[in-house]
C-alpha positions as CSV (number, residue, x, y, z in Angstrom):
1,X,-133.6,62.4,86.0
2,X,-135.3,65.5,87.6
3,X,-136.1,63.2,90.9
4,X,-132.3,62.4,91.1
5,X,-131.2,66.5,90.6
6,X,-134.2,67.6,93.6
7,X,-132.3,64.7,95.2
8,X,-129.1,66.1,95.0
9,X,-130.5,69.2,95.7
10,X,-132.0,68.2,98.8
11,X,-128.8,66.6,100.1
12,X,-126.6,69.5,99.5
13,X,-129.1,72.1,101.1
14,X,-129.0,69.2,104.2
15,X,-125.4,69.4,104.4
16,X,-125.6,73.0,104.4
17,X,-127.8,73.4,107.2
18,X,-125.9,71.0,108.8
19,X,-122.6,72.9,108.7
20,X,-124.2,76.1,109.4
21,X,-125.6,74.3,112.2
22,X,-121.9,73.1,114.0
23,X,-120.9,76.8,112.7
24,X,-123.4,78.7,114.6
25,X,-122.5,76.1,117.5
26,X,-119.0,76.6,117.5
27,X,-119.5,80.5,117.3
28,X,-122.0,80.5,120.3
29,X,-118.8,78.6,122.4
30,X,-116.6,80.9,120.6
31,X,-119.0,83.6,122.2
32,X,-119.7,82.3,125.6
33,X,-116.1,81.6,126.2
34,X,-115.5,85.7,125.1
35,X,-118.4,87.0,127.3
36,X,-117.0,84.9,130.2
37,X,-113.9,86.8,130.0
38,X,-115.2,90.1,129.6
39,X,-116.7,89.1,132.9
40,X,-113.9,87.6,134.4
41,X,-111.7,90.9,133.7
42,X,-114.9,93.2,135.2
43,X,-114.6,91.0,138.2
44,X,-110.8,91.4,138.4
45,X,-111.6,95.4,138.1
46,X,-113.5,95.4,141.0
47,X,-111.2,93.4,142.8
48,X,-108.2,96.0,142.1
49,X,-110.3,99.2,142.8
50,X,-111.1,97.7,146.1
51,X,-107.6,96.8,146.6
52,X,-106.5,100.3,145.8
53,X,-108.7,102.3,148.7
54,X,-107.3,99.3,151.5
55,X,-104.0,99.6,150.6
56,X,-104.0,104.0,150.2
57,X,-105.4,103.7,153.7
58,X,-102.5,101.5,155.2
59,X,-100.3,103.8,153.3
60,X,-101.6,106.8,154.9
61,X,-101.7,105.4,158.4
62,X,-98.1,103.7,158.0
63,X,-99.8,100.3,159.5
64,X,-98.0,97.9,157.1
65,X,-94.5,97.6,155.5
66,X,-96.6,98.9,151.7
67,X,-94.8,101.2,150.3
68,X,-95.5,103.6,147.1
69,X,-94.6,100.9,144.7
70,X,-96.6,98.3,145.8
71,X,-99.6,100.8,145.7
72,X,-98.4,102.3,141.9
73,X,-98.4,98.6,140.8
74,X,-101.9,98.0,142.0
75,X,-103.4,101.1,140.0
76,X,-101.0,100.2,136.8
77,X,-102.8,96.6,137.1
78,X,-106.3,98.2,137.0
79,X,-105.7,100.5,134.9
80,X,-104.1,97.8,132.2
81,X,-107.1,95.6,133.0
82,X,-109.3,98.5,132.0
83,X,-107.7,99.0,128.8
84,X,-107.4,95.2,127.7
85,X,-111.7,95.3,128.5
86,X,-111.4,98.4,126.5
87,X,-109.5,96.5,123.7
88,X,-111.6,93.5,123.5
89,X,-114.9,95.2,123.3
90,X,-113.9,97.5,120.0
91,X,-112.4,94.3,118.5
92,X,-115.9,93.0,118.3
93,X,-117.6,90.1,117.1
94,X,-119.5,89.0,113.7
95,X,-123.5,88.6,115.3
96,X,-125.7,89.2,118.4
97,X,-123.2,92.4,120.0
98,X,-124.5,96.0,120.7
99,X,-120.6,96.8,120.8
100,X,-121.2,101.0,121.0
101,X,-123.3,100.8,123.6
102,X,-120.9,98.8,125.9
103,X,-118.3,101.1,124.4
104,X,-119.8,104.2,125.6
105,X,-120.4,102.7,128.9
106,X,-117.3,101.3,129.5
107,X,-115.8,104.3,128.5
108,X,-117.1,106.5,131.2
109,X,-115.5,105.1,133.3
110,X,-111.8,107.0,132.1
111,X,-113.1,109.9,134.1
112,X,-113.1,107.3,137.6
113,X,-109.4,106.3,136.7
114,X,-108.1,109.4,135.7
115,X,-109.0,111.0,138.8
116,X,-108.0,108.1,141.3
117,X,-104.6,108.5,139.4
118,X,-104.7,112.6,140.8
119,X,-106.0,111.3,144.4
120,X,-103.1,108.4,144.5
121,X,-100.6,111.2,143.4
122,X,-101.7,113.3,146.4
123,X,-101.6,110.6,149.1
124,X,-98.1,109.1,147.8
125,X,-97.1,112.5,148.4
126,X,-99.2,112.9,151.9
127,X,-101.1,115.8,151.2
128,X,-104.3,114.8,151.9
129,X,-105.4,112.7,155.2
130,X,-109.2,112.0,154.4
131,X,-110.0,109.7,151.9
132,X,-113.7,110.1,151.3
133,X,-113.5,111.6,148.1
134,X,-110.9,109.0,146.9
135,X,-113.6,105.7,148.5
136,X,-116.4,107.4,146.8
137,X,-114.7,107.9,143.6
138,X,-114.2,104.2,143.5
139,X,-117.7,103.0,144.6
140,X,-118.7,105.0,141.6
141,X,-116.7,102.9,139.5
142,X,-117.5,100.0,140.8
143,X,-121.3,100.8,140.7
144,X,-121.1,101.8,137.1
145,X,-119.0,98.4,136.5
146,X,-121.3,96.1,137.6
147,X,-123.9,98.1,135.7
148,X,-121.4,97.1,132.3
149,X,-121.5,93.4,134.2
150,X,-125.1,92.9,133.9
151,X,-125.6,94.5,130.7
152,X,-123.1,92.0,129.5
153,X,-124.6,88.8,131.0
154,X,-128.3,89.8,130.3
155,X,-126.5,89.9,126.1
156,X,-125.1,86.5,127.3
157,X,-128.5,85.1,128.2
158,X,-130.4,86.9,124.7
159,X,-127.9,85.2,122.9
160,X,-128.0,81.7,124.7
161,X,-131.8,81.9,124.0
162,X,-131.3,83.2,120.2
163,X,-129.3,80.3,119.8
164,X,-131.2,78.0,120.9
165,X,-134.4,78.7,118.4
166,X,-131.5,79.2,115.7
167,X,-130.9,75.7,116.4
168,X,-134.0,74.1,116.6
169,X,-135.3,75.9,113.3
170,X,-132.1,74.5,112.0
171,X,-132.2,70.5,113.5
172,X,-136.3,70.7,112.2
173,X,-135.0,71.8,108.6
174,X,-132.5,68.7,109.0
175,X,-134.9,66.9,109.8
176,X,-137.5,67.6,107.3
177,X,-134.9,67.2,104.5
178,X,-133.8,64.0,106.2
179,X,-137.1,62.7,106.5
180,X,-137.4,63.7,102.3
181,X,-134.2,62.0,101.1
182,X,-135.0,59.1,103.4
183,X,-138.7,58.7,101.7
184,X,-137.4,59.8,98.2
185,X,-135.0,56.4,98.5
186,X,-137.7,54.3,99.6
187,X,-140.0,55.4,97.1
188,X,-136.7,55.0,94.5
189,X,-136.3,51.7,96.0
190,X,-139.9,50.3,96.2
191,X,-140.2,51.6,92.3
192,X,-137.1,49.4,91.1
193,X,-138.3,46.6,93.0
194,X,-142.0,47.3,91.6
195,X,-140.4,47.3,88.0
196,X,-138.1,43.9,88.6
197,X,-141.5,42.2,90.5
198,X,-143.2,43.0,87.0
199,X,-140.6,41.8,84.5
200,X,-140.2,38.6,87.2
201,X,-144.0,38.1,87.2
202,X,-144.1,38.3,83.3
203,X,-140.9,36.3,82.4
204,X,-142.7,33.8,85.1
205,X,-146.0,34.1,83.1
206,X,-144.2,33.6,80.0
207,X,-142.2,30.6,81.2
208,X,-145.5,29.3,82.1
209,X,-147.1,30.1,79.0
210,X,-143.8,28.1,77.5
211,X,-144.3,24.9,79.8
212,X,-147.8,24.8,78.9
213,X,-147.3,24.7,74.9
214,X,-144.5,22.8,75.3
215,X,-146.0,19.9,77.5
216,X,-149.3,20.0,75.6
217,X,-147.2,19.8,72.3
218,X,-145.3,16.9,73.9
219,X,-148.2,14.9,74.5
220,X,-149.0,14.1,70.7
221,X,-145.2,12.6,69.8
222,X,-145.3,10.6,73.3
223,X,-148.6,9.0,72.8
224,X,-147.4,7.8,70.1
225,X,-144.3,6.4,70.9
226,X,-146.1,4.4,73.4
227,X,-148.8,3.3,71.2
228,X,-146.1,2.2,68.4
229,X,-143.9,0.7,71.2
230,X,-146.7,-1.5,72.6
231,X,-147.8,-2.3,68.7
232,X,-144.0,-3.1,67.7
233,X,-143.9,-5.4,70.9
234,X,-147.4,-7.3,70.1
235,X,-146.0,-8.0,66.4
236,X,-142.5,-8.6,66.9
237,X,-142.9,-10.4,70.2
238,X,-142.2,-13.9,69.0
239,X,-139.1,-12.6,66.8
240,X,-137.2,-10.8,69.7
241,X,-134.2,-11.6,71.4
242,X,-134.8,-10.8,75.4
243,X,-132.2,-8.3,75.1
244,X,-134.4,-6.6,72.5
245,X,-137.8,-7.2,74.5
246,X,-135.7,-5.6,77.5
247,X,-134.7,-2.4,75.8
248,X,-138.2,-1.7,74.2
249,X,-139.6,-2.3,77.6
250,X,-137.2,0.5,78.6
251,X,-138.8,3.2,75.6
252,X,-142.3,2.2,76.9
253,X,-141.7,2.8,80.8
254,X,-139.5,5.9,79.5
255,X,-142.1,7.0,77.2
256,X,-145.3,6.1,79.8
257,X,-143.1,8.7,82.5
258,X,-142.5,11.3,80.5
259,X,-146.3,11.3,79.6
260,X,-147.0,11.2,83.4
261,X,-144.7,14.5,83.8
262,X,-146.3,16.5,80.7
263,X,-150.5,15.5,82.4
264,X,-148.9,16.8,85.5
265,X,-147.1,19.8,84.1
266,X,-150.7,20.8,81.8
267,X,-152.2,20.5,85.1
268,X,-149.8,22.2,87.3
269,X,-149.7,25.5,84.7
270,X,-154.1,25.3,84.2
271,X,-154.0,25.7,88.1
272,X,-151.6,28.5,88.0
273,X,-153.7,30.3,85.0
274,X,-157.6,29.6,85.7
275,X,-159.4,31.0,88.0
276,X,-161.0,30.0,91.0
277,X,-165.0,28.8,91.0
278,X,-165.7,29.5,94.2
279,X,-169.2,27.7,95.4
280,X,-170.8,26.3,98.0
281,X,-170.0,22.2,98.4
282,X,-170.1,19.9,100.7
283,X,-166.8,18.2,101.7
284,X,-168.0,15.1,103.2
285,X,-169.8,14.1,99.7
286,X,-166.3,15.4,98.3
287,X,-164.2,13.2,100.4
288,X,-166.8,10.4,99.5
289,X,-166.4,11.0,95.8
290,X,-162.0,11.2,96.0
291,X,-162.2,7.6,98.2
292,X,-164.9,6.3,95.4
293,X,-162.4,7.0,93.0
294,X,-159.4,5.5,94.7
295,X,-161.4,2.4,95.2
296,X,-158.8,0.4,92.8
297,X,-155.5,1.5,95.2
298,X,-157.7,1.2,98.0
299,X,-158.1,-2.8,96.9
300,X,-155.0,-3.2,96.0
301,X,-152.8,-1.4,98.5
302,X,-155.6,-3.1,101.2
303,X,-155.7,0.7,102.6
304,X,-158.1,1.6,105.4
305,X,-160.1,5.4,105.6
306,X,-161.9,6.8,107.8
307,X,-163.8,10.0,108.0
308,X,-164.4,12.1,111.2
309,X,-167.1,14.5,111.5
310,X,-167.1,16.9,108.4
311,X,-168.9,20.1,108.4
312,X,-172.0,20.5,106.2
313,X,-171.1,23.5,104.0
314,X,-167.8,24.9,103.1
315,X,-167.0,27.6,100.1
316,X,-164.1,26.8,97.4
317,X,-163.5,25.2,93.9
318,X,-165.1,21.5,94.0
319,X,-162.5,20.8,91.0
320,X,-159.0,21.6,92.7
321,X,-160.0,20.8,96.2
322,X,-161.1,17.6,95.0
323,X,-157.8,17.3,93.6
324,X,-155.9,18.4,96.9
325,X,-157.6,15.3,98.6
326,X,-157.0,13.0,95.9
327,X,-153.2,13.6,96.1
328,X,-153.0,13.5,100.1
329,X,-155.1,10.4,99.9
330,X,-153.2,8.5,97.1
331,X,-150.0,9.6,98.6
332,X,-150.9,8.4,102.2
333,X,-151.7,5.0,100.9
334,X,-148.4,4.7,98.6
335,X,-145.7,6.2,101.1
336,X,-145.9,3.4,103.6
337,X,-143.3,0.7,104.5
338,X,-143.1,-2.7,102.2
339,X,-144.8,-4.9,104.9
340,X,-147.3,-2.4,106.4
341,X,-151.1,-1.9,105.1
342,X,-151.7,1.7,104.9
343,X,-154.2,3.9,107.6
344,X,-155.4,7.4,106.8
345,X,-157.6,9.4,108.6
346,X,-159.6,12.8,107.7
347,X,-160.4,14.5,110.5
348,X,-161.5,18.2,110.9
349,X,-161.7,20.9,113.2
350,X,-163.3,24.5,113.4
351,X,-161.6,27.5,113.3
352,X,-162.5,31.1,114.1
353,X,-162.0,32.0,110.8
354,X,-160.8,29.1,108.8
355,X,-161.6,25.4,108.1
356,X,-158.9,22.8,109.2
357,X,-158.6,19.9,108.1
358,X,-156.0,17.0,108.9
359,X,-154.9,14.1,107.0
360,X,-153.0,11.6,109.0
361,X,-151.3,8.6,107.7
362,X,-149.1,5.6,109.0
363,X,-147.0,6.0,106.5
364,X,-143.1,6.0,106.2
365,X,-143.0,10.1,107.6
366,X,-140.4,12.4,106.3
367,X,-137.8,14.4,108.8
368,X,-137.6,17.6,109.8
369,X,-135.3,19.2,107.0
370,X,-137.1,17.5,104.2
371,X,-140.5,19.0,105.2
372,X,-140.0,22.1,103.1
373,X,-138.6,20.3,100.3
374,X,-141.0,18.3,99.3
375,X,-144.0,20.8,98.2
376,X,-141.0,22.5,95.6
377,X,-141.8,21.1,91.9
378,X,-140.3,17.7,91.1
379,X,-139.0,17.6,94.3
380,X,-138.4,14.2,95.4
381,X,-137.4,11.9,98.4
382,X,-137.0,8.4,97.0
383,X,-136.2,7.1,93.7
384,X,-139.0,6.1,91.2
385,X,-137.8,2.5,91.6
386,X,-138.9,2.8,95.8
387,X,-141.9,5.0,94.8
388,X,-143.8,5.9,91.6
389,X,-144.8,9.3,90.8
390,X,-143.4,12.5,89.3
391,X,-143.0,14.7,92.5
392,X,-145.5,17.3,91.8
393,X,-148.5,16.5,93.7
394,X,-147.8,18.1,96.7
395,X,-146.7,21.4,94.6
396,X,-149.9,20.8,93.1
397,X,-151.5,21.0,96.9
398,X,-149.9,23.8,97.9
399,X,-150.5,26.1,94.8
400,X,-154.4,25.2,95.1
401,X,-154.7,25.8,98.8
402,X,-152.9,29.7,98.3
403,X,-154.8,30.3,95.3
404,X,-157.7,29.7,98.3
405,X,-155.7,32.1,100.6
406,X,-154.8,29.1,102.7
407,X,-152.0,27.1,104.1
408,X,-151.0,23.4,103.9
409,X,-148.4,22.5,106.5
410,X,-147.2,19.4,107.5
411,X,-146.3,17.4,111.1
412,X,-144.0,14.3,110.6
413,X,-141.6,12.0,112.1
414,X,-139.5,9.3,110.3
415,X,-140.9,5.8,110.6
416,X,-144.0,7.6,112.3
417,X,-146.4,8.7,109.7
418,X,-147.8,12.0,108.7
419,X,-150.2,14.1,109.0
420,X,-151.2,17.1,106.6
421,X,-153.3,20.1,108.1
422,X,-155.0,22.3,105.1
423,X,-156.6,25.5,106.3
424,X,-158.8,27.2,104.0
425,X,-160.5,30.7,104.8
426,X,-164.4,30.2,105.7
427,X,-165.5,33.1,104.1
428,X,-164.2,33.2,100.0
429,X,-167.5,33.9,97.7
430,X,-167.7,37.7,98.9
431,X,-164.3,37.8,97.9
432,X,-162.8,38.7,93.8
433,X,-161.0,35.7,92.4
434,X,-157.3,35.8,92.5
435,X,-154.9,34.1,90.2
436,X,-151.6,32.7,92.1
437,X,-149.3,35.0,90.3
438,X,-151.5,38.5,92.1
């Protein structure tokens, strides 16, 4: 709750700063715009005062068709022009203006006006023929004018620059309090994902913890259906209809299944939950021991192995790799067509880093789309009539290979066998064991 108000805080002090920001912006325009005027009008000044001593002296030396008016409108222009600089400097403005100074300065300049109004009285009236005094009155004024000029465009520049650090003290506090609600939402978000990755990992531990008790409790009732099943068919052979032999047939292949699933469940959750016993072993004598073991399918199915160069030495768990190449073996062999004998080959090659090896078969393959599919749990491609099996070797595979920090992938065409490429870290003893769900 506190975290959300120093939020809230922190985004209204950003929004502050921002609209003090476009204020101060806005003003500075506001500014520039007024300064530009102020020299716009000084300009216009100079122009009328220089105006004023061309057109006395075509006045005096009847050269044009100017007459008194046209020389009174000139001075009431200049003279207005004064005043409206006059105005606009004692209107001032809020920041950044030494307004008394210009003031006084500009107001100096009353004495220049007053008395080119007493010299334009005297030559509309022809009483004086030299205009020196009347030309040097004006330079006077213009001199002092462009002295207000640059005064006011040296401001301009102090305030340009003012405004500039005022900015960028401003855009670095936006960005700092940016940069603060941006990581105070990250941190917001990674802590609700942190909270809903534990209450996942625990309702998954749990559910495991469920499917364990559940399938080991399941084992008891479904033994002994089958055992009962096979004992009612031994004694009541004789006295059953075929109908009757059929549907009892049904319980014990039902009943024989469902055993199959619970050993694989128990076996599946005791790989997610025990440890790894990471030693040294030697996968050749591995591989020798899975292909001892399969000797029976081997016989039967009339499969073919053979075993490429292995290397000496490796580090895992002798217990779950063994079963990793007992379930790409026995799979190999039973995924192949009807008429076809089955060819598998265990191959290996060195990595940097990691150990790969590669299972190839000649089996039936699997396409493209169904490659991911079939490591998910119970996940299967064919019906149990086409193949036996409950569909959770290969999850089996997988989960034993990460739990090794490795990866099982898989390259397959329909029609064109398979071939299974397991790639297992060399280096796992210095290492701390990791369970799946870490």
């Amino acid at each position: 709750m506190k975290d959300n108000r120093i939020y809230l805080i922190a985004t209204m002090i950003t929004i502050g700063v921002i609209l003090i920001n476009q204020f101060i912006i806005q003003y500075w325009l506001f500014q520039k715009r007024e300064d530009a005027n102020i020299i716009n009008m000084s300009g216009r000044q100079r122009m009328l005062s220089q105006r004023l001593i061309g057109q006395s002296f075509a006045l005096l030396n009847s050269s044009t068709a100017l007459s008194k008016a046209d020389l009174e409108e000139t001075f009431t222009s200049w003279a207005a022009a004064h005043q409206v600089l006059l105005n606009k400097l004692q209107k001032g403005f809020l920041l950044f203006n030494n307004q008394e100074r210009k003031l006084i300065h500009l107001r100096e300049l009353d004495v220049y006006i007053q008395k080119a109004r007493t010299y334009l009285d005297r030559i509309e009236d022809l009483e004086i023929a030299d205009l020196e005094p009347f030309r040097l009155n004006q330079e006077v004024f213009l001199t002092k004018m462009d002295a207000l000029v640059d005064m006011l465009e040296s401001e301009s520049n102090r305030k340009l620059t003012l405004i500039i650090v005022i900015e960028i003290i401003f855009a670095l506090i936006s960005l700092f309090m940016i940069y603060y609600e941006i990581t105070y939402i990250f941190r917001q978000i990674n802590e609700d994902l942190s909270e809903k990755n534990s209450a996942l990992i625990e309702s998954n531990q749990l559910l495991e913890q469920y499917a364990y008790l559940a399938a080991h409790d399941l084992r008891s009732p479904i033994q002994n259906i089958i055992n009962f099943s096979k004992v009612l068919s031994g004694q009541l052979d004789q006295r059953m209809s075929e109908d009757e032999k059929e549907y009892l047939g049904y319980v014990l292949d039902s009943a024989e299944r469902m055993r199959d699933t619970t050993d694989d469940l128990l076996q599946f959750s005791s790989i997610n939950n025990n440890q790894l016993n990471i030693q040294p072993l030697d996968p050749r004598k591995l591989i020798e021991t899975v292909i001892k073991d399969l000797e029976y399918d081997i016989k039967t199915t009339g499969a073919a192995i053979s075993v490429g160069p292995l290397p000496g030495q490796m580090e895992g768990d002798r217990h779950l790799l063994y079963l990793v190449f007992q379930n790409l073996l026995s799979n190999g062999m039973k995924f192949v067509a009807p008429d076809a004998s089955p060819r598998l080959e265990v191959n290996y090659q060195a990595g940097e880093n990691h150990h790969l090896f590669l299972i190839k078969d000649n089996g039936i393959g699997i396409s493209i789309e169904d490659q991911q599919k079939i490591f998910g749990l119970f996940k299967r491609l064919h019906s149990k009539e086409q193949y036996e099996g409950t569909g959770i070797g290969l999850s089996i595979c997988q989960k034993i290979i990460e739990k090794h920090k490795g990866v099982i992938t898989l390259e397959s065409q329909p029609q064109s066998g398979s071939t299974f490429v397991v790639q297992i870290p060399k280096k796992l003893l210095n290492q701390p064991p990791k369970s799946f769900n870490e």
